[in-house]
C-alpha positions, 0 to 999 in steps of 0.5 A: 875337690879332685872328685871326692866329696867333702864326705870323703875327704873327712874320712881320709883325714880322720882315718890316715891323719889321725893315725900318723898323729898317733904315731908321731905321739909314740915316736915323741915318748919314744924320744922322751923315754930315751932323752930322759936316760929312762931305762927299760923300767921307766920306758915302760911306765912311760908307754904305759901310762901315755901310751893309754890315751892311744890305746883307749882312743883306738878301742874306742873306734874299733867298738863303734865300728863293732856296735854299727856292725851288729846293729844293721 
């Protein structure tokens, strides 16, 4: 397709799509943090605690990429 590779096209979609999904996820506890009348408290605990999945799911790509890099 336009001369990429199925290959290649998986990794601009695993790399671009899934971190405009992951921001989309923080503009939605954005959005629920301010509709719910939060507060800079409970905004807080709201990005902390869905936040978390996102900040795991990152680590765990930047430790791939690290161990893959030490291993070659």
């Amino acid at each position: 397709m336009f001369g990429f590779t199925e290959d290649q096209i998986a990794q601009f979609g695993l790399t671009f799509g899934v971190s405009a999904f992951m921001l989309y996820m923080v503009f939605i506890i954005f959005q629920l943090a301010r509709e719910s009348k939060a507060g800079k408290f409970g905004a807080f605990v709201l990005f902390l605690a869905l936040g978390f999945g996102l900040v795991g799911f990152a680590a765990k790509g930047l430790i791939k990429y690290f161990l893959n890099g030490v291993g070659e």
